[in-house]
ZAFI-369120 format. One record per atom (N, C-alpha, C): x, y, z; residue number from 1; atom name. Coordinates in pm, whole numbers, plus 50000, padded with zeros to 5 digits. Atoms other than C-alpha are relative to their C-alpha. Last residue first. Layout:
residues N
(r (X Y Z) NUM CA);
...
//
This chain:
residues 225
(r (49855 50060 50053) 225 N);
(r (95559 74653 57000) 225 CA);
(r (50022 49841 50020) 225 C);
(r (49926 50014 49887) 224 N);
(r (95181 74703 57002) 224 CA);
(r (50183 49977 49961) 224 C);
(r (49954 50142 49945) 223 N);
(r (95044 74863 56754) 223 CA);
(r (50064 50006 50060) 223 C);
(r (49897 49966 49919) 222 N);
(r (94815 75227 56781) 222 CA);
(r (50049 49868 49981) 222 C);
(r (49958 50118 49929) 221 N);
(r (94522 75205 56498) 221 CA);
(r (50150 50032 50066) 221 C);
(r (50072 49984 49846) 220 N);
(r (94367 75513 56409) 220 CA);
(r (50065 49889 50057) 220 C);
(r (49998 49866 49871) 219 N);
(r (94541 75656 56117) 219 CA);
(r (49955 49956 50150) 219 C);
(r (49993 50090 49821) 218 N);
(r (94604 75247 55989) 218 CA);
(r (49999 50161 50057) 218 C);
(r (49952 49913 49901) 217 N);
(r (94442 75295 55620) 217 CA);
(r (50034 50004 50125) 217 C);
(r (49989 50023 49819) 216 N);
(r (94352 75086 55377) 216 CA);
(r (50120 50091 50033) 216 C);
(r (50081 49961 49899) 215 N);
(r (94271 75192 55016) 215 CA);
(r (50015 50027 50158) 215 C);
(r (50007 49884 49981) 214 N);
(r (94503 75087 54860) 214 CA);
(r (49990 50115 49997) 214 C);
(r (49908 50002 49888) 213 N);
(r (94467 74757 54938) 213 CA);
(r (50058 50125 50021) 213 C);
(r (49887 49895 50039) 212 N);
(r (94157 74726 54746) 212 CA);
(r (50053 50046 50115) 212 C);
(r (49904 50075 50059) 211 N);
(r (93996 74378 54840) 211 CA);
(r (50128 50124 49944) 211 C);
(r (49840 49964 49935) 210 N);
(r (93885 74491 55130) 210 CA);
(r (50058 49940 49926) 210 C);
(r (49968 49895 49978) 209 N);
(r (93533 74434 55015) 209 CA);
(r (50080 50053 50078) 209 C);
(r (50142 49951 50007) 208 N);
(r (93589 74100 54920) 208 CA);
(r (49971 50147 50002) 208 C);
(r (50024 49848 49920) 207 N);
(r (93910 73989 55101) 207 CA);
(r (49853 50088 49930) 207 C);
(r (50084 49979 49856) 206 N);
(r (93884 73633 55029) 206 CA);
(r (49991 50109 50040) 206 C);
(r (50112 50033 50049) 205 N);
(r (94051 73632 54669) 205 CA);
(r (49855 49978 50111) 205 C);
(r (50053 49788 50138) 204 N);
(r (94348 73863 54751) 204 CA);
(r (49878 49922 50074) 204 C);
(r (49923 49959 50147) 203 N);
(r (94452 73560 55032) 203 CA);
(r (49878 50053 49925) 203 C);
(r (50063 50088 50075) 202 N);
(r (94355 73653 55407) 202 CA);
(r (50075 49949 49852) 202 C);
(r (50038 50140 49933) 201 N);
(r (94567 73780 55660) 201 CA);
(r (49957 49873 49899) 201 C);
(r (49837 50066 50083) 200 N);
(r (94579 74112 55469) 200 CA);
(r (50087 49907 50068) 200 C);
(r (49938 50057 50137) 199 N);
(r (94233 74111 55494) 199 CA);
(r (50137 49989 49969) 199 C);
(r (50053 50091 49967) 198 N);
(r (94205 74092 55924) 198 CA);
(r (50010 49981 49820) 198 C);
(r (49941 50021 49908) 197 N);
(r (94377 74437 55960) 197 CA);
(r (49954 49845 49952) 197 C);
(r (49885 49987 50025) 196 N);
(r (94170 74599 55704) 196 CA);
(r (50121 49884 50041) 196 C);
(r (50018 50108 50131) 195 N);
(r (93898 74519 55872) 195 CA);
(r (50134 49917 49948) 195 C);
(r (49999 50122 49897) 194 N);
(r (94060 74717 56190) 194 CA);
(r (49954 49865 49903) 194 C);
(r (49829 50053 50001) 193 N);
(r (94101 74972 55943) 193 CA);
(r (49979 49903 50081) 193 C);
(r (49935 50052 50171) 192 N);
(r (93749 74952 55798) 192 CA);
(r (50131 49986 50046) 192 C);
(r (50035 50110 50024) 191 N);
(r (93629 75005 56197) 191 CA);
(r (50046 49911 49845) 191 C);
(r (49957 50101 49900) 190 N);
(r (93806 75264 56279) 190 CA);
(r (49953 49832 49939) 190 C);
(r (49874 49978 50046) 189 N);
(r (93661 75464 55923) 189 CA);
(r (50109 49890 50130) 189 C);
(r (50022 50061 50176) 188 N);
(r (93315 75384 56031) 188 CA);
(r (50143 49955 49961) 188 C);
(r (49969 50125 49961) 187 N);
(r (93408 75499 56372) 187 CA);
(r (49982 49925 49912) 187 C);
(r (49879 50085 49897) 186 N);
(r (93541 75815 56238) 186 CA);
(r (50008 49859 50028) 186 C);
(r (49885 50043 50168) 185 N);
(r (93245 75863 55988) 185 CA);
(r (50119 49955 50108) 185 C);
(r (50003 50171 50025) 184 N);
(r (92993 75796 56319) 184 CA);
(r (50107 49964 49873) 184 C);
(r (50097 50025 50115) 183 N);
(r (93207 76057 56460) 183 CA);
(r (49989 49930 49994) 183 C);
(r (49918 50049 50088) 182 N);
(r (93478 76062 56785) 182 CA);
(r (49827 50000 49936) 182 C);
(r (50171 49969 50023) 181 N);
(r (93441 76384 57029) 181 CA);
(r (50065 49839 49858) 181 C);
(r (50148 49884 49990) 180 N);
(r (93781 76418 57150) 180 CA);
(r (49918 49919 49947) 180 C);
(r (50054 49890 50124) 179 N);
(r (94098 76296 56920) 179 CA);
(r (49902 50041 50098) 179 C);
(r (49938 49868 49888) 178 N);
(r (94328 76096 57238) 178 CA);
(r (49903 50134 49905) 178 C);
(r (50194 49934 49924) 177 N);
(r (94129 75755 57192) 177 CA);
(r (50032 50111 50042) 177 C);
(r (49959 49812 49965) 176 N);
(r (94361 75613 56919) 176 CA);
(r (49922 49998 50086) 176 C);
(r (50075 49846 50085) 175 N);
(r (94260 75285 56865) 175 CA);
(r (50071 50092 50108) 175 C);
(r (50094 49965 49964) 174 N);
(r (94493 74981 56991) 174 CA);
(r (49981 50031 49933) 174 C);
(r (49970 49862 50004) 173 N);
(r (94726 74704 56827) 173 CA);
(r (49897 50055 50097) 173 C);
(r (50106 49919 49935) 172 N);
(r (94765 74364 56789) 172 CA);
(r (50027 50118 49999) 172 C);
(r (49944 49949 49903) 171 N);
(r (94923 74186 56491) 171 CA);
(r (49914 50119 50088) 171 C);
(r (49951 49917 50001) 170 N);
(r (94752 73909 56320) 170 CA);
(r (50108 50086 50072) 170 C);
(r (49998 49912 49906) 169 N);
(r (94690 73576 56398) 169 CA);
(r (50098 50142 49975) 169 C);
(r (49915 49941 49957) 168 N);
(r (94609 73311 56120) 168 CA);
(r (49976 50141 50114) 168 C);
(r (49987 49892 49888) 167 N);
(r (94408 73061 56122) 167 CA);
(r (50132 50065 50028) 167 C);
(r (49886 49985 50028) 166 N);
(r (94373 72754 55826) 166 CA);
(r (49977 50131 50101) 166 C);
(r (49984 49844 49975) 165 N);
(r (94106 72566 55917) 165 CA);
(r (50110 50044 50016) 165 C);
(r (49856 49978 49950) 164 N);
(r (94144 72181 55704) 164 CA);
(r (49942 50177 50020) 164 C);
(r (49991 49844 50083) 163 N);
(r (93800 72003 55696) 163 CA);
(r (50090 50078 50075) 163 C);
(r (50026 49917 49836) 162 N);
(r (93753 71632 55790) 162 CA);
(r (50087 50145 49897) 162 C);
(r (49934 49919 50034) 161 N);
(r (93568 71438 55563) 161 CA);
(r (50049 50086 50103) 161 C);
(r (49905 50077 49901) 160 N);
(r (93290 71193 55686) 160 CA);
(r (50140 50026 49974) 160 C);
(r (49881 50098 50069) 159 N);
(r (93160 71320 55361) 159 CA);
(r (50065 49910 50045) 159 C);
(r (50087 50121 50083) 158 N);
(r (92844 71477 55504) 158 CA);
(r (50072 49883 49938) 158 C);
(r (50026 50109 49846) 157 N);
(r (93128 71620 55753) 157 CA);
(r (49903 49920 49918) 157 C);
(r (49933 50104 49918) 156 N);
(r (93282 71778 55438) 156 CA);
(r (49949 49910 50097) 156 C);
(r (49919 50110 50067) 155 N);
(r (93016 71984 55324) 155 CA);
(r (50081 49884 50001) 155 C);
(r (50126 50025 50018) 154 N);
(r (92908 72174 55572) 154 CA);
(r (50000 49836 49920) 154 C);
(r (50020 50124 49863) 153 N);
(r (93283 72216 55736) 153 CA);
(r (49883 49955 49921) 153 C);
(r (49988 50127 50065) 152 N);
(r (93365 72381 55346) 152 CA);
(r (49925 49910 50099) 152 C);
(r (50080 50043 50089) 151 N);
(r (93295 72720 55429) 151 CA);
(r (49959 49876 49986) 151 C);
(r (50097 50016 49980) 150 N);
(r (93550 72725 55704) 150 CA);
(r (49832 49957 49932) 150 C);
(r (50027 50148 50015) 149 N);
(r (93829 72692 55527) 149 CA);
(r (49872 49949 50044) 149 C);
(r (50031 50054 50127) 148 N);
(r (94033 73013 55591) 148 CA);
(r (49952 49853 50040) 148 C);
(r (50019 50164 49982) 147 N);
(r (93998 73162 55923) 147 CA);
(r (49919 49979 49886) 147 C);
(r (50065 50032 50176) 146 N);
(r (94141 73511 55955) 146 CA);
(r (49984 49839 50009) 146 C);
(r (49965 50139 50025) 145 N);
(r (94220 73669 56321) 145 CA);
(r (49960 49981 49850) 145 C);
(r (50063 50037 50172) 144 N);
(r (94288 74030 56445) 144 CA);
(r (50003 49845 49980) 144 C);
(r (49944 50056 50115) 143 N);
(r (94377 74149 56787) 143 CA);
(r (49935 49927 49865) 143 C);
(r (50132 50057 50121) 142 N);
(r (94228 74417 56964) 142 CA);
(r (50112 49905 49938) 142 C);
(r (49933 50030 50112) 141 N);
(r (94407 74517 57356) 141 CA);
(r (49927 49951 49865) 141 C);
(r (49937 50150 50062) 140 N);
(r (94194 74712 57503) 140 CA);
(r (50064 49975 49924) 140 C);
(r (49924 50001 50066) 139 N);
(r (94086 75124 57556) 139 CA);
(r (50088 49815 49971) 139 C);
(r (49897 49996 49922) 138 N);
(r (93900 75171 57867) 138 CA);
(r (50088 49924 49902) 138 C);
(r (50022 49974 49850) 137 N);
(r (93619 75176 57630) 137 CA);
(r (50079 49908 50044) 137 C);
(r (49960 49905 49983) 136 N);
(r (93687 75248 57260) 136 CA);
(r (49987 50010 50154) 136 C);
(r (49842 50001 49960) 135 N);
(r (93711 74911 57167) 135 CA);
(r (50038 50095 50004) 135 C);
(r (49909 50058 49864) 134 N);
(r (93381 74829 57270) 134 CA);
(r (50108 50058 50006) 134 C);
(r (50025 49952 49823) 133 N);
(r (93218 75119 57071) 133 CA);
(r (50034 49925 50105) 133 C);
(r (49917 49889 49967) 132 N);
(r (93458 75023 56768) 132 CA);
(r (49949 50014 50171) 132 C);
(r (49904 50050 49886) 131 N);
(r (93267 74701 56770) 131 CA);
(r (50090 50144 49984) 131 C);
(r (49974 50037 49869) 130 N);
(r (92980 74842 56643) 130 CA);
(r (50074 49957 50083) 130 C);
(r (49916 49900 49911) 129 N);
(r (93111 75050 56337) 129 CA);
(r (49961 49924 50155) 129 C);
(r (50069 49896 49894) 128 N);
(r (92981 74731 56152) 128 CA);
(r (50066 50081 50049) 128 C);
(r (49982 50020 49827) 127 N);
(r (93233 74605 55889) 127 CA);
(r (49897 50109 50055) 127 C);
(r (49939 49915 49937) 126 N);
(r (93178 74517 55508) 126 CA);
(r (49982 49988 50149) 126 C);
(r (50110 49916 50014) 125 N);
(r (93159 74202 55397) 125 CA);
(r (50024 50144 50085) 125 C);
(r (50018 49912 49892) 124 N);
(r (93472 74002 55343) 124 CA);
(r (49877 50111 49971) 124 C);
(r (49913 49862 49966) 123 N);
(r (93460 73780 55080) 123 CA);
(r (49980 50048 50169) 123 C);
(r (49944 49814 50111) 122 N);
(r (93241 73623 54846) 122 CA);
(r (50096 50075 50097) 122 C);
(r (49816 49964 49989) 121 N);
(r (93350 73244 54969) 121 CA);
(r (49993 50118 49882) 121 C);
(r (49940 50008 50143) 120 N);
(r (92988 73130 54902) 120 CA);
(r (50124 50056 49946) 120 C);
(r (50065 50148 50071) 119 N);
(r (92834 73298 55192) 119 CA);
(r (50068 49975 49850) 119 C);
(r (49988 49970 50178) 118 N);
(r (92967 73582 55403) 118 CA);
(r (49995 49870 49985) 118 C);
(r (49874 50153 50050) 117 N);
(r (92871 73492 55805) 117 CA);
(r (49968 50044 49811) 117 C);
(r (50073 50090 50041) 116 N);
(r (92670 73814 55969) 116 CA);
(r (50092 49923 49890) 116 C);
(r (50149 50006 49944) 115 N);
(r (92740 74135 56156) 115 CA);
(r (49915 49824 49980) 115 C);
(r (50049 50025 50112) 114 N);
(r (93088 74212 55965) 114 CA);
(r (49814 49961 50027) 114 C);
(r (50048 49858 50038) 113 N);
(r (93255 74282 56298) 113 CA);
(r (49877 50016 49817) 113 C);
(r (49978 50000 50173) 112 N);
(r (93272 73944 56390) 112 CA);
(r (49927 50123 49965) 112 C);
(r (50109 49995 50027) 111 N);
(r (93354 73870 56806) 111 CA);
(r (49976 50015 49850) 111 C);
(r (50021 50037 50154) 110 N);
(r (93517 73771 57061) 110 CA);
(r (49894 50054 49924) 110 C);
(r (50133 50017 50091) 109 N);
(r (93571 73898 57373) 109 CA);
(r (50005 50001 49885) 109 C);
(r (49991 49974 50172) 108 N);
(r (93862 73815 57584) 108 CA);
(r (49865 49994 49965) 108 C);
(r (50021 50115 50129) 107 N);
(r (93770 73851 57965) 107 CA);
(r (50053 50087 49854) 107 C);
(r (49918 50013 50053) 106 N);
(r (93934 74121 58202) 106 CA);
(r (49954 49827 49944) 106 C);
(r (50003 50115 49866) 105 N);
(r (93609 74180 58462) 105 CA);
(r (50179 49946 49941) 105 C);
(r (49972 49927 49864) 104 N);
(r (93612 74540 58271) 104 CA);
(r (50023 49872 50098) 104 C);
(r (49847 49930 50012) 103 N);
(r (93599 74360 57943) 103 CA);
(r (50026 50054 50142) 103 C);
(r (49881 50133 50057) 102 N);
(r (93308 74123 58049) 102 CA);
(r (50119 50071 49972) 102 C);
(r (49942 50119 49850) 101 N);
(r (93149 74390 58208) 101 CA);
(r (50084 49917 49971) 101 C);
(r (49942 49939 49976) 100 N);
(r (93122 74623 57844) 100 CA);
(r (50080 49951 50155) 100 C);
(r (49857 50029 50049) 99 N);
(r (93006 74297 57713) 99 CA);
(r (50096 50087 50059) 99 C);
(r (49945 50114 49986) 98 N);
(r (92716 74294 57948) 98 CA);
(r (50140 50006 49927) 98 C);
(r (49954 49999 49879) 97 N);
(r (92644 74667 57850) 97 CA);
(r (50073 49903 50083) 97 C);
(r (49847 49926 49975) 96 N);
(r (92666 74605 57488) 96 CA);
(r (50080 50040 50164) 96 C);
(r (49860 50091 49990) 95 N);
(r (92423 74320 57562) 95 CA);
(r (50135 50096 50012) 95 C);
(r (49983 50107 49889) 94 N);
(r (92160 74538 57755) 94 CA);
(r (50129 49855 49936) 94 C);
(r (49891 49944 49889) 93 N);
(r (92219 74829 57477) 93 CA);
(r (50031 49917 50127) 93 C);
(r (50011 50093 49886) 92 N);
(r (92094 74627 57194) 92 CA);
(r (50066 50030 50121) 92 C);
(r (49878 49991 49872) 91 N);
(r (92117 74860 56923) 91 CA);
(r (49938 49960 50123) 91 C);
(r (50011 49865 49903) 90 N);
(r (91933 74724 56669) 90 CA);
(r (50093 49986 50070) 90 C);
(r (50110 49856 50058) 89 N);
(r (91943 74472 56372) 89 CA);
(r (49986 50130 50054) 89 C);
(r (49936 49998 50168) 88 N);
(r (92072 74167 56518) 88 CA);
(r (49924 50099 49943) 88 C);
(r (50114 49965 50074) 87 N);
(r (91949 74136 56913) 87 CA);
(r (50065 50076 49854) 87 C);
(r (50029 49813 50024) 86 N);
(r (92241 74031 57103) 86 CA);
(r (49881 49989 49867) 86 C);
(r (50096 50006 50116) 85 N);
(r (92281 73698 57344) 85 CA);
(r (49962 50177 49941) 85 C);
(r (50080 49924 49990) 84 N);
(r (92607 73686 57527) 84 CA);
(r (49872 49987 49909) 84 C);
(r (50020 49926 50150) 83 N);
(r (92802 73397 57538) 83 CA);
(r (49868 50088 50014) 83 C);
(r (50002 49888 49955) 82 N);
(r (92880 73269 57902) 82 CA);
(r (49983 50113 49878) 82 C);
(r (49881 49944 50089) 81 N);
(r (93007 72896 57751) 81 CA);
(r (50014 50170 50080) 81 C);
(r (49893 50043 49927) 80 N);
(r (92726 72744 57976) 80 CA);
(r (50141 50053 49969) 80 C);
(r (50052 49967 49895) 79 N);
(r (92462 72951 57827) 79 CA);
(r (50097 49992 50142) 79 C);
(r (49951 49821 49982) 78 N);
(r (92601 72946 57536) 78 CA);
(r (49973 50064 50084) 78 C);
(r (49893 50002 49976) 77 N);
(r (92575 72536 57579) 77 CA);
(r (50047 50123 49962) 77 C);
(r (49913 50023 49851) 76 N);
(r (92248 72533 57726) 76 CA);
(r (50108 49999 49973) 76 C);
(r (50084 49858 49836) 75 N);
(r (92072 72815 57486) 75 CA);
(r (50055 49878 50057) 75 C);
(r (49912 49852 49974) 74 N);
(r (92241 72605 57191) 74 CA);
(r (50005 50090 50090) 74 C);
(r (49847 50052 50046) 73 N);
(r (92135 72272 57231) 73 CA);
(r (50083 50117 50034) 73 C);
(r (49966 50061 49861) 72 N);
(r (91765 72373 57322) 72 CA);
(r (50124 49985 50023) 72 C);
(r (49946 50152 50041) 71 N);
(r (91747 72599 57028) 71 CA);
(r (50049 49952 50113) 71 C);
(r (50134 50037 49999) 70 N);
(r (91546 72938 57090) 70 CA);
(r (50038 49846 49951) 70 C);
(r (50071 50017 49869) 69 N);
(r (91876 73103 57207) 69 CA);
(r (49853 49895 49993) 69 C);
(r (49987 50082 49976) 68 N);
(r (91986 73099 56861) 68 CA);
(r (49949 49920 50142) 68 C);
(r (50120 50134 50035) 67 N);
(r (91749 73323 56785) 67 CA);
(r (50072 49859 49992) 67 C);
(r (50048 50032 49889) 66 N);
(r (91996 73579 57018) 66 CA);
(r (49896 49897 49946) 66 C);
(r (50154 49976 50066) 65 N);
(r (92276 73583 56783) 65 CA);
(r (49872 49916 50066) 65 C);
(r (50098 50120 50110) 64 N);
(r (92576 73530 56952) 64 CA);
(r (49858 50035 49966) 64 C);
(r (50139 49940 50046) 63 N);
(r (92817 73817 57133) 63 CA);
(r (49943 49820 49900) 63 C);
(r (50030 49870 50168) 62 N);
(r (93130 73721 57264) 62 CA);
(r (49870 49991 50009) 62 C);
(r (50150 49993 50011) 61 N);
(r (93306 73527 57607) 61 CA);
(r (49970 50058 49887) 61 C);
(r (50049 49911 50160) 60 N);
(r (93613 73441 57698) 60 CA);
(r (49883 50006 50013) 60 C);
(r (50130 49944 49919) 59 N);
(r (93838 73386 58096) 59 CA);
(r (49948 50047 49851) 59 C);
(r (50008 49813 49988) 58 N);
(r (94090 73194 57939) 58 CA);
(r (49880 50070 50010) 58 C);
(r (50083 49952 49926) 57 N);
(r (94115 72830 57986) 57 CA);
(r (49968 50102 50077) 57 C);
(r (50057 50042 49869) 56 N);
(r (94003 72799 57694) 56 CA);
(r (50189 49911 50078) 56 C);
(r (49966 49865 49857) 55 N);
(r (94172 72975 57454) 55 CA);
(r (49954 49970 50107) 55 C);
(r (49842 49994 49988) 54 N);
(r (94142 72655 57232) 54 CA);
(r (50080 50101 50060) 54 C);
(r (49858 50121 49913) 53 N);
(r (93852 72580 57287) 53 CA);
(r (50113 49980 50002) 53 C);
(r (50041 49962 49903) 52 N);
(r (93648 72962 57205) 52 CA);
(r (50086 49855 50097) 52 C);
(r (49912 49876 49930) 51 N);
(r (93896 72971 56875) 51 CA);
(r (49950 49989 50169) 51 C);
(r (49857 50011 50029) 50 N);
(r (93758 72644 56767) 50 CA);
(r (50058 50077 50065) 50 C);
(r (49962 50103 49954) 49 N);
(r (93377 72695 56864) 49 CA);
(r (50154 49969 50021) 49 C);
(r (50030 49937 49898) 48 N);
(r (93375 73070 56685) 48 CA);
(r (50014 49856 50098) 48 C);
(r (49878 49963 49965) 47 N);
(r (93533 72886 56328) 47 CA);
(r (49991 50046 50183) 47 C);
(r (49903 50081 49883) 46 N);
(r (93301 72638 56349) 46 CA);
(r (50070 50076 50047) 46 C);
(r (50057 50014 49890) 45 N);
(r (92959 72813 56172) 45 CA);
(r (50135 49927 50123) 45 C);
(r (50055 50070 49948) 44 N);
(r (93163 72982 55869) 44 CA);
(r (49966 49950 50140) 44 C);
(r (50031 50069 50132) 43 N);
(r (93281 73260 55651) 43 CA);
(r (49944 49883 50051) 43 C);
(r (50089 50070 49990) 42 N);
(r (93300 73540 55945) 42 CA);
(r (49947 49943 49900) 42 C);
(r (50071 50036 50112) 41 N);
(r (93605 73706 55944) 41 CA);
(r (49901 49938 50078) 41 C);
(r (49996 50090 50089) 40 N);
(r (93762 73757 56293) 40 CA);
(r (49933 49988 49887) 40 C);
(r (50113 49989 50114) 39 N);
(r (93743 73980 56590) 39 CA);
(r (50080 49922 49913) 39 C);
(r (50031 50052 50119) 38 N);
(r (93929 73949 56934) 38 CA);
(r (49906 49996 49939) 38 C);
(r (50068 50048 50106) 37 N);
(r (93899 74193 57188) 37 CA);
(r (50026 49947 49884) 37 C);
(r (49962 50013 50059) 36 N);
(r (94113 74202 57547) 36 CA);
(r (49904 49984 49868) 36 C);
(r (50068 50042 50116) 35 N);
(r (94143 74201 57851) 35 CA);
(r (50022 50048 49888) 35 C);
(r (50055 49903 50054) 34 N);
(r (94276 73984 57900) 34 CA);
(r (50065 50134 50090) 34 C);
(r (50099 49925 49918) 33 N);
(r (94527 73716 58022) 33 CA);
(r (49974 50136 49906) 33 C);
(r (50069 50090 49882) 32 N);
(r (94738 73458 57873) 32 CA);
(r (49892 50030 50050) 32 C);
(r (49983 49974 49918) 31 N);
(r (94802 73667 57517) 31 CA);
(r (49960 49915 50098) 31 C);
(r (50105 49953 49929) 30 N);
(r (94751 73520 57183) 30 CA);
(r (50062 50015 50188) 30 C);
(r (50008 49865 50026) 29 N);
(r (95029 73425 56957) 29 CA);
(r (49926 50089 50094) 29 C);
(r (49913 49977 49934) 28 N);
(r (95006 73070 57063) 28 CA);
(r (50037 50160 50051) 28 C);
(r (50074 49950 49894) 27 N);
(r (94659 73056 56919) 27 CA);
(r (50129 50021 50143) 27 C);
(r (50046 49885 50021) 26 N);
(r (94851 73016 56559) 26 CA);
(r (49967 50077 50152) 26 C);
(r (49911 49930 49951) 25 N);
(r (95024 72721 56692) 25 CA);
(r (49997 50152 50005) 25 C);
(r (50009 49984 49859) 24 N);
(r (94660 72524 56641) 24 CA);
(r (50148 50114 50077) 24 C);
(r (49851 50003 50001) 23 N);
(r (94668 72480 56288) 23 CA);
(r (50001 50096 50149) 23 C);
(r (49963 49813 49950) 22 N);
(r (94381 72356 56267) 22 CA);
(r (50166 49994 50048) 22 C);
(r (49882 49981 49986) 21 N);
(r (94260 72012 56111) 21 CA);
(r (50048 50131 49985) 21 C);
(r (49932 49891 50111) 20 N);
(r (93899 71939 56126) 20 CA);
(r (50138 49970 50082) 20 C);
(r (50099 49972 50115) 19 N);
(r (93637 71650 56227) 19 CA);
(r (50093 50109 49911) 19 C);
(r (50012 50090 50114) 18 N);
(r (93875 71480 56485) 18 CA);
(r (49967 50063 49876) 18 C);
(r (49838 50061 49997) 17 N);
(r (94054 71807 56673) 17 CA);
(r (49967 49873 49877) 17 C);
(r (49987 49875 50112) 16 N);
(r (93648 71927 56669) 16 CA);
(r (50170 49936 49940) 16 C);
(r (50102 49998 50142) 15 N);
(r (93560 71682 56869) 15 CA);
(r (50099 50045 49887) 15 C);
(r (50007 50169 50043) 14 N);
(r (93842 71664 57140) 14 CA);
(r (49969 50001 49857) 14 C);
(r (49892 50010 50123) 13 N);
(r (93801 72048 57115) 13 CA);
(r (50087 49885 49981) 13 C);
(r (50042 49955 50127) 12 N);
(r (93439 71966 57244) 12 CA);
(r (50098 50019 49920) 12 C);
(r (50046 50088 50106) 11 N);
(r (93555 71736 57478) 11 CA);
(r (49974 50041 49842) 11 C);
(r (49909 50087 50026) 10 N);
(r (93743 71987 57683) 10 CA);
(r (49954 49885 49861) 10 C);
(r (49917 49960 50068) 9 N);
(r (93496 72248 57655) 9 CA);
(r (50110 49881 49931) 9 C);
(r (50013 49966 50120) 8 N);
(r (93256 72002 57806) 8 CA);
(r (50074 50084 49875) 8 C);
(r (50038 50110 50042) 7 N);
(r (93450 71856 58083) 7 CA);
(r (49926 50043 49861) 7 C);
(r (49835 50117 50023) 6 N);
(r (93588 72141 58173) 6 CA);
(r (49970 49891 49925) 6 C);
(r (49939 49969 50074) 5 N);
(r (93242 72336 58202) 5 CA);
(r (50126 49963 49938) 5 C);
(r (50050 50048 50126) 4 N);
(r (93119 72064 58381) 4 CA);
(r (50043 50077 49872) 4 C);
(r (49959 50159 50032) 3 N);
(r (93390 72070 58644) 3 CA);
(r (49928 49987 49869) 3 C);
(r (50128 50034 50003) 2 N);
(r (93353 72484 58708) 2 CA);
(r (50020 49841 49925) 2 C);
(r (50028 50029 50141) 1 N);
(r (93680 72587 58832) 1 CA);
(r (49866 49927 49987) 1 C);
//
């Protein structure tokens, strides 16, 4: 085991344990061992911290936005965490490849299909087809998360306030992978159900574009029993 990594994870959901209140039984739900892809809304900067210490000390890792890298703070502790860095805008085939290792080594990978954090509690934004292309190789488990409350951390901590994340844990499932040849409408369409999956988690007023329910569709999704 790596001592500093211990020592810092550990502390950090020390931290975090003061500044917010999670409902921590949620992460019970979650499997011991990968692998495995978790995805999640993306309404604020804690929720990815929270989930990454409290699965610890499960082999995880996800994608982060590589201009974070250019912050001393952040490039040593995603560095130390094992967080991938991906280039926002293109296809970044040197992270997808890394991630594609990380599943094949049997890490959880995290991650937010939506590309980028919804602001001002509009919602759910729509979903990249990029995470389909993980979760179409060697087929993983996907589970779903929702994390109300986040918005607020900004706020609150100026307050010396501690800010309540509310996390719930869906139900897992796969994708299909028996159709052949899969389209970008297919993975489009994978990817809205797997949304899907993560608004009716939420309440109405957070689902955004997933707010019409029906709409959603589970053709591609396999659950687990």
């Amino acid at each position: 085991m790596n001592l500093l990594l211990d020592i810092v994870t550990y502390t950090c959901k020390f931290g975090l344990d003061l500044i917010c209140e999670v409902d921590v039984d949620e992460f019970k739900k979650i499997p011991k061992t990968g692998p495995a892809i978790i995805y999640a809304n993306h309404s604020g900067t804690i929720e990815a911290p929270i989930v990454y210490s409290n699965l610890y000390p499960r082999k995880i890792t996800g994608f982060g936005k590589a201009e974070l890298w250019k912050k001393p703070f952040f490039n040593w502790l995603f560095t130390l965490w094992g967080i991938i860095p991906v280039n926002r805008g293109e296809m970044d085939t040197a992270a997808l490849k890394e991630a594609y290792k990380k599943l094949d080594e049997g890490y959880f990978f995290g991650l937010t299909p939506e590309g980028t954090r919804s602001k001002d509690n509009q919602g759910l934004l729509p979903a990249k087809a990029g995470i389909v292309m993980l979760a179409l190789r060697n087929n993983p488990l996907i589970i779903p998360i929702a994390h109300v409350g986040g918005t607020h951390f900004g706020t609150n901590i100026k307050k010396l306030k501690r800010t309540k994340i509310t996390t719930r844990v869906g139900k897992s499932f796969r994708l299909k992978t028996s159709m052949g040849r899969v389209s970008k409408e297919i993975r489009q369409q994978m990817a809205d159900e797997m949304m899907y999956q993560v608004a009716i988690l939420l309440p109405e007023q957070l689902r955004g574009a997933y707010s019409d329910m029906s709409k959603m569709t589970e053709d591609y999704l396999v659950f687990e029993n």
